[in-house]
Every structure is written in structure tokens, then in C-alpha cells.
C-alpha angles and dihedrals in degrees: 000000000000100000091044083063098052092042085062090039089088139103111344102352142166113181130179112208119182137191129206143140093232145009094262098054077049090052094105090046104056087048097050080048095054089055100040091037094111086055103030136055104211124196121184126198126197114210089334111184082210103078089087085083100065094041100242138111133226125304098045140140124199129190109201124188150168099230134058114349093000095206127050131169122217092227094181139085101323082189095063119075100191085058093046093044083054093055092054098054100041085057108029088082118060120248100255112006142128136310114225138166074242104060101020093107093060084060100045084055095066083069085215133130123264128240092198119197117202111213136160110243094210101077093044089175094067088043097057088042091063091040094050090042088050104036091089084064094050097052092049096052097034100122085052107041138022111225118213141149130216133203109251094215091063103030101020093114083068093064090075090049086058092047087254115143100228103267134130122247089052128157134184143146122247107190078185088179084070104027095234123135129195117192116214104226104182127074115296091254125141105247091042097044082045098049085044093050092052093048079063108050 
């Protein structure tokens, strides 16, 4: 019900709502929950008087989240589980977040290249400058790239794999599908990240 959801909508949360009027029209969903159920908590209602809360009809899936746009609506097949499954991956992550051992995984399942930033995780100020200063660019190029930024004291060997010179801020793109590394060579500023970005994809 109403007041189980709230009760979830606290702290770091992802959760996966869906509306239907059976368990059949509900078929794609169940089976896009058995395999996000480590990342996701999913509730189903059946013919729930309640959906006129969030404004939507049956059938209807909502990703809601605490982090980026907290509310987004699967507007495809609900039928289709590969489409669905799609729509998971491409949001579970934030925009432009960090790159652990933890999530990497979520990450790896975009199946989309990195624009990795290389920061240094001590002077946080400087870090959420660059982010704020680069998530326009993020948000533009989000179907093509995933944006994420890594603590150089943990990741920093990887810098010489990418052509970088060991420095923080660092950026470069991994299209890690094709093994192939550009290293972005001018400051980390917005137009330039975001010219650099486009001459990729």
C-alpha cells in the first residue's frame, strides 16, 4: 500500500513500483524483478485504488529514486522484458556518480563506454565543482556514455593504461567493448569535455 512505499522512500533508495490489473499484464515485470532484485526493492499492486496518487493508470511502471530526476516512468512495451530490462539498467546508476569494485557491475551492464574522471577524493570541494561544472554534459550524452568519476588513490594505475599522465583532475574515454582509450588532453572544462564527448560518439 501507500504507506509501505513511503515507508521505502527514505535515505539511498531505488525502488521499482508497478501497476497492473493481474498478474499476467504484470508477467515482464516479475521477470525484470528476479533479475534486479539485489539492486532494486520492487513492489506490485493489483487494481490498487492508490495509483491515483502518483498520477498514472494501469498499466504503469515507476522508477523512483534518491538521486537525479527521482521519479521516471517506463513508457515502453510493458509487455517486453528485454525493453524493460533496458530501461532498468540505463537509470539504476546516477548520472554521474562514482565508480566502485561495488557497483561496478551496474555500470558494466549499460554496456556503454566510460568517461572516466580522475579526481582526488581528499579535497571534495574541488571534486563536486568539476562534477557540477560537467553534469550538463552527462545528461546530454547519457544514452551514449556512462559518466563516472574514480578516486586516484585507488584507481590511479589505470591512468597510464588510458594514455593519461597521473594527474588529478584526469579525464578519458574507455569504449572498453572495443578496447579502445582516448585521453582527453585540454582543461576539464564544460565546452571542451562536451566538444570532446561529441567527437566520440
Amino acid at each position: 500500500d501507500i504507506d509501505q512505499v513511503q515507508r521505502l522512500l527514505s535515505g539511498n533508495y531505488i525502488v521499482a513500483l508497478g501497476f497492473f490489473a493481474d498478474e499476467d499484464e504484470a508477467a515482464a515485470f516479475h521477470q525484470v524483478a528476479e533479475q534486479n532484485r539485489d539492486k532494486v526493492k520492487f513492489l506490485v499492486a493489483y487494481k490498487a485504488e492508490w495509483i491515483k496518487d502518483f498520477e498514472v493508470s494501469e498499466p504503469a511502471v515507476l522508477l523512483l529514486r534518491s538521486f537525479d530526476e527521482p521519479r521516471l516512468e517506463f513508457t515502453g512495451d510493458i509487455s517486453n522484458q528485454g525493453e524493460m530490462g533496458e530501461f532498468f539498467a540505463k537509470y539504476l546508476v546516477p548520472m554521474f556518480g562514482e565508480l566502485t569494485f561495488e557497483n561496478a557491475g551496474e555500470y558494466l551492464g549499460r554496456n556503454l563506454p566510460f568517461v572516466l574522471l580522475f579526481v582526488d577524493k581528499a579535497n571534495m570541494e574541488v571534486v563536486d565543482s568539476i562534477r557540477n561544472t560537467l553534469k550538463p554534459v552527462a545528461a546530454e550524452f547519457r544514452k551514449e556514455v556512462s559518466f563516472v568519476y574514480l578516486d586516484n588513490a585507488k584507481f590511479g594505475s589505470h591512468q597510464d593504461r588510458l594514455g593519461l599522465e597521473g594527474k588529478t583532475p584526469a579525464l578519458a574515454i574507455d569504449d572498453y567493448t572495443k578496447n579502445l582509450h582516448y585521453p582527453f588532453r585540454g582543461p576539464v572544462g564544460q565546452l571542451d569535455v562536451e566538444e570532446f564527448v561529441r567527437s566520440f560518439v
